[in-house]
Phi, psi and omega in degrees: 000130188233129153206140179268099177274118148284120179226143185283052180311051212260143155296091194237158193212143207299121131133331192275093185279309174303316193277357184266321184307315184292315172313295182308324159300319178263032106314289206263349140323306182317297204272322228277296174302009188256344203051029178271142186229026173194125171258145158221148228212165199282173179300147175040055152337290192311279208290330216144102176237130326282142153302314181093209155278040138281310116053255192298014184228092164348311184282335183258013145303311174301286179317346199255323197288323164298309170328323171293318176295318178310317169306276215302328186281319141333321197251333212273348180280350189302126178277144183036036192241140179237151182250124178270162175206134178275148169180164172297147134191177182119190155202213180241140171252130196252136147233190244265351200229329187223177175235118177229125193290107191240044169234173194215132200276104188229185167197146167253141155259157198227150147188113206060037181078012136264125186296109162298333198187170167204131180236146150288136174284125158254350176257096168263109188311093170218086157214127206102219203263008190281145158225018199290024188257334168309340186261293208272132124298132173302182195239158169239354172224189201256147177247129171260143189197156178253119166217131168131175176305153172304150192043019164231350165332123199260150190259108194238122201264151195242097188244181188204113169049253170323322199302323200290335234244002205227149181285316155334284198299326142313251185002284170320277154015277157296341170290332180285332180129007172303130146265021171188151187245172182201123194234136165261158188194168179195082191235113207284148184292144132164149207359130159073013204275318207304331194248340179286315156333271164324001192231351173272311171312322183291258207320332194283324170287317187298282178351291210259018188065325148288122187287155201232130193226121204258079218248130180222151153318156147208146179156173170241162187197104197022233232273353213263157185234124176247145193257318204086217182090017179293177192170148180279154147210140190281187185312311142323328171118300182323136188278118154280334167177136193234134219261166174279172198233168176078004175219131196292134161274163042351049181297122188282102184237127171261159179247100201246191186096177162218158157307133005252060196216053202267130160299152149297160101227139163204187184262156213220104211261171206261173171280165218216160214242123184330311208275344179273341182269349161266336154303310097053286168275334188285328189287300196290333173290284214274015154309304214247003141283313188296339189257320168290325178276342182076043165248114178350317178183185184237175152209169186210168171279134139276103187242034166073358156284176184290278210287357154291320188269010161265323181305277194317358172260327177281354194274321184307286200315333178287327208230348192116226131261329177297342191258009185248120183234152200259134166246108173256147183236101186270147193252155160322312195248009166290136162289164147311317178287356177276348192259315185291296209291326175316327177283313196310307179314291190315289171340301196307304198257354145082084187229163206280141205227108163258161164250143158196111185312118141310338164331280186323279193307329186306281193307280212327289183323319181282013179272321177284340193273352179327291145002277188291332187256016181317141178096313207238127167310153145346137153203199165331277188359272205293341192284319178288292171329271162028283203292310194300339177280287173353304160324296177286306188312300177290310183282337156304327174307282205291334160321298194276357179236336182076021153298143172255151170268101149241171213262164201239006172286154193271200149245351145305330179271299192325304181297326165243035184090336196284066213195143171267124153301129168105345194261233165277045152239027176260125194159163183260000180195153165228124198275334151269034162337298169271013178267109178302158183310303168330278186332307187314276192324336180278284234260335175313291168310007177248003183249300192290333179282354170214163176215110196275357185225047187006073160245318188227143163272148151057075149302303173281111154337105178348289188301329184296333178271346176250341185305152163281145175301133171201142186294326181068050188255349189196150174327108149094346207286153162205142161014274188296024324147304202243328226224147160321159161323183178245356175280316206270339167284321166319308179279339166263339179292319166333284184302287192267030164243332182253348197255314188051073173258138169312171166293312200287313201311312180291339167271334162267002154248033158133000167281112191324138176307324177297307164312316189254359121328258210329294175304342196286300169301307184305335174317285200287326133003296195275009205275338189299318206286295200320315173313350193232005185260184179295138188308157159196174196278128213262108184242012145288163125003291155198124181258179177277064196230253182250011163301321208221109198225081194229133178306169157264350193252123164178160197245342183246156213235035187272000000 
């Protein structure tokens, strides 16, 4: 017995029904002259993960099952060739006082332009960045399905993502009569998210005795990341093959054997070092915000610092050098060496490079404000003008050109505040959002030692990466000035914000008291900023996005 399983790692964008339609078609052209005879496309294809409260609109429910139809009747001259397609369906049925809710995360099977089966998703995720019980009703029974040539044909048991992570439904599943499981997904990245899949999956083939073939998504989708990283396993448990990640695929797996004893093989690409899956991820969130949403190019503030000058390598390496251009904007209180490094980076990558002085507008804002602040010292205030003159520059820029702005705060400034509203958090996307300073500082140097999309060696300039950090909003000023280290502020935002460890836990497990006071409070403080800045790209665990859903108004301080 021989069958060629395709999975369709593909880039699909939430919402383009025609254009998803057409990719799942010339894919399975593809894979179909190829001798492949079972295509499987990632969970909720047709549309698009996530949708969202498109979801909840009739019509666009509708609109997806016609997309589906469009799939299979295109496909139907394929002889013995079969489709799994991920997709919405069901609606709602209303009477005069409630809506009870019938739709469903579902996937149809197809072959020669007829529906073999429809299976329901029965686990539905809502944690993290997960909402599918707001969308979705569970599915209650199993799908069994047949694919491949006549007198070869495999008894192929069918999940969709959550299902997989739980024991029932495999199990059920095999009982129904699987000699192979085949699970679809859209399952969102973040660091290490790629081997914890395989290794739940290891348990999930062993458990049932079955070998298993794992079709994922890739792609970015506004804050969210798909790895691609689909992969076999024979039965054992053992990986048969692994598709590459961060790129659409066309992963091939043959099925050799008879039951119950059918082998895997593909090709088996290698594991890859967290920092390379984060870079990685950062290229593909701002390709495919900037390129789905349809904006022309990018700019950012360069101010000769680490994390303006990690945006800016990943943006080159996401968009090119043509479409990105650095703007430094110097203040009374820029060093000189920040003016050397800023060119020197830009220069390095050769994106289009303004200078423009803050000066003016600085002074004009304290003359008008003179008055008023007659008497009273320096403090924020002026340090907050700064960033907001800086702000208005850059979004005037993007007015007049149709540039998105992005913005360069981390996620250590994010959690404490250290960010202007109106300032450098004015902008259309942030691209290290989730990146702690630590972190910022591991992937710069982890950049200049590699150039995974060969645009520059050694981008960011030595001294930017060693220099101590600053805003340079006041003579002399530096990072620590205001805020703990960044190993110690890191390490506590780790434990209570991703972690949700007490206070008590983190002083015991060795962080000065003052310090996890301190961060805590700023934490919980600053929620009013985080609530108003840009969305940016979730490569943790839990990030500040829809991970993290805390009032602004509240009293307890635990």
């Amino acid at each position: 017995m021989t069958l060629k399983i395709c999975v369709a790692q593909l880039n699909f964008v939430v919402g383009d029904l025609a254009g998803n339609a057409q990719k799942m078609i010339a894919a399975a052209q593809t894979a179909y002259a190829d001798g492949v005879r079972l295509l499987l496309t990632p969970e909720l294809a047709i549309c698009g993960y996530a949708a969202e409260d498109l979801f909840l609109r009739p019509a666009f429910i509708a609109a997806c099952d016609d997309a589906v139809k469009t799939v299979a009747t295109a496909l139907r001259g394929l002889k013995e060739f079969t489709l799994v397609i991920g997709q919405p369906t069901g609606g709602d049925s209303r009477t005069r006082s409630v809506a009870v809710q019938q739709r469903y995360n579902a996937a149809s099977v197809w072959c020669e332009g007829i529906r073999l089966a429809s299976y329901a998703k029965r686990e539905l995720p809502n944690y993290q960045v997960f909402d599918e019980r707001r969308y979705f009703t569970p599915g209650q029974e199993c799908c069994v399905f047949e694919a491949g040539p006549a007198g070869q044909r495999v008894k192929l048991g069918l999940l969709i993502c959550e299902d997989a992570w739980f024991e029932q439904p495999a199990r059920l599943t095999r009982q129904a009569g699987a000699e192979l499981l085949v699970v679809i997904n859209a399952s969102p990245f973040h660091v290490g998210k790629g081997l914890e899949r395989e290794q739940m999956m290891r348990e999930r083939a062993r458990d049932c005795g079955l070998p298993l073939v794992y079709a994922h998504l890739v792609g970015g989708q506004d804050e969210v990341i798909f790895e691609g990283h689909s992969f076999a396993l024979q039965s054992s448990g053992e990986v048969a093959g692994r598709a590459p990640s961060f790129v659409e695929n066309l992963f091939v797996v043959e099925v050799s054997g008879d039951a119950p004893s059918l082998q895997l093989s593909a090709s088996i690409a290698a594991e890859r070092s967290a920092q390379a899956d984060l870079w990685d991820a950062l290229v593909l969130g701002v390709r495919d915000y900037v390129g789905k949403n349809g904006f022309p190019s990018v700019l950012l503030g360069l101010s000769g610092g680490i994390d303006s000058a990690l945006v800016l390598a990943v943006a080159v390496d996401a968009l090119g050098k043509d479409r990105v251009r650095a703007v430094m904007m110097p203040s009374p209180y820029t060093a000189e060496i920040s003016w050397v490094d800023a060119r020197d980076m830009a220069a390095r990558l050769g994106v289009s490079y303004t200078e423009i002085s803050i000066e003016p507008e600085f002074a004009a804002f304290k003359a008008s404000l003179s008055a008023e602040f007659k008497g009273l010292a320096e403090d924020a205030t002026e340090e907050n003008i700064q960033a907001r003159i800086r702000g208005t520059l850059l979004m005037a820029l993007s007015n007049k050109f149709g540039s998105i702005v992005l913005t360069t705060g981390n996620k250590s400034e994010m959690a404490t505040g250290y960010c202007t509203l109106y300032g450098d958090m004015a902008g259309g996307f942030a691209v290290i959002k989730d990146l702690s300073k630590t972190t910022v500082f591991r992937l710069a140097r982890w950049r200049n030692a590699n150039n995974p999309c060969n645009t520059c060696d050694s981008p960011i300039p030595e001294r930017i990466i060693t220099r101590p950090p600053s805003a340079e909003l006041r003579p002399d000023q530096t990072d620590q000035d205001s805020l703990p280290p960044y190993a110690v502020l890191d390490g506590i935002l780790e434990r209570y914000m991703e972690n949700d460890q007490s206070i008590e836990d983190i002083v015991a497990a060795g962080f000065p008291v003052a310090d996890v006071e301190k961060v805590t409070r700023l934490i919980k403080l600053n929620e009013y900023k985080r609530r108003q800045s840009p969305l940016g790209i979730r490569v943790t665990h839990r990030s500040f996005g829809k991970d993290w859903r805390y009032p602004i108004t509240s009293r307890f301080r635990a």
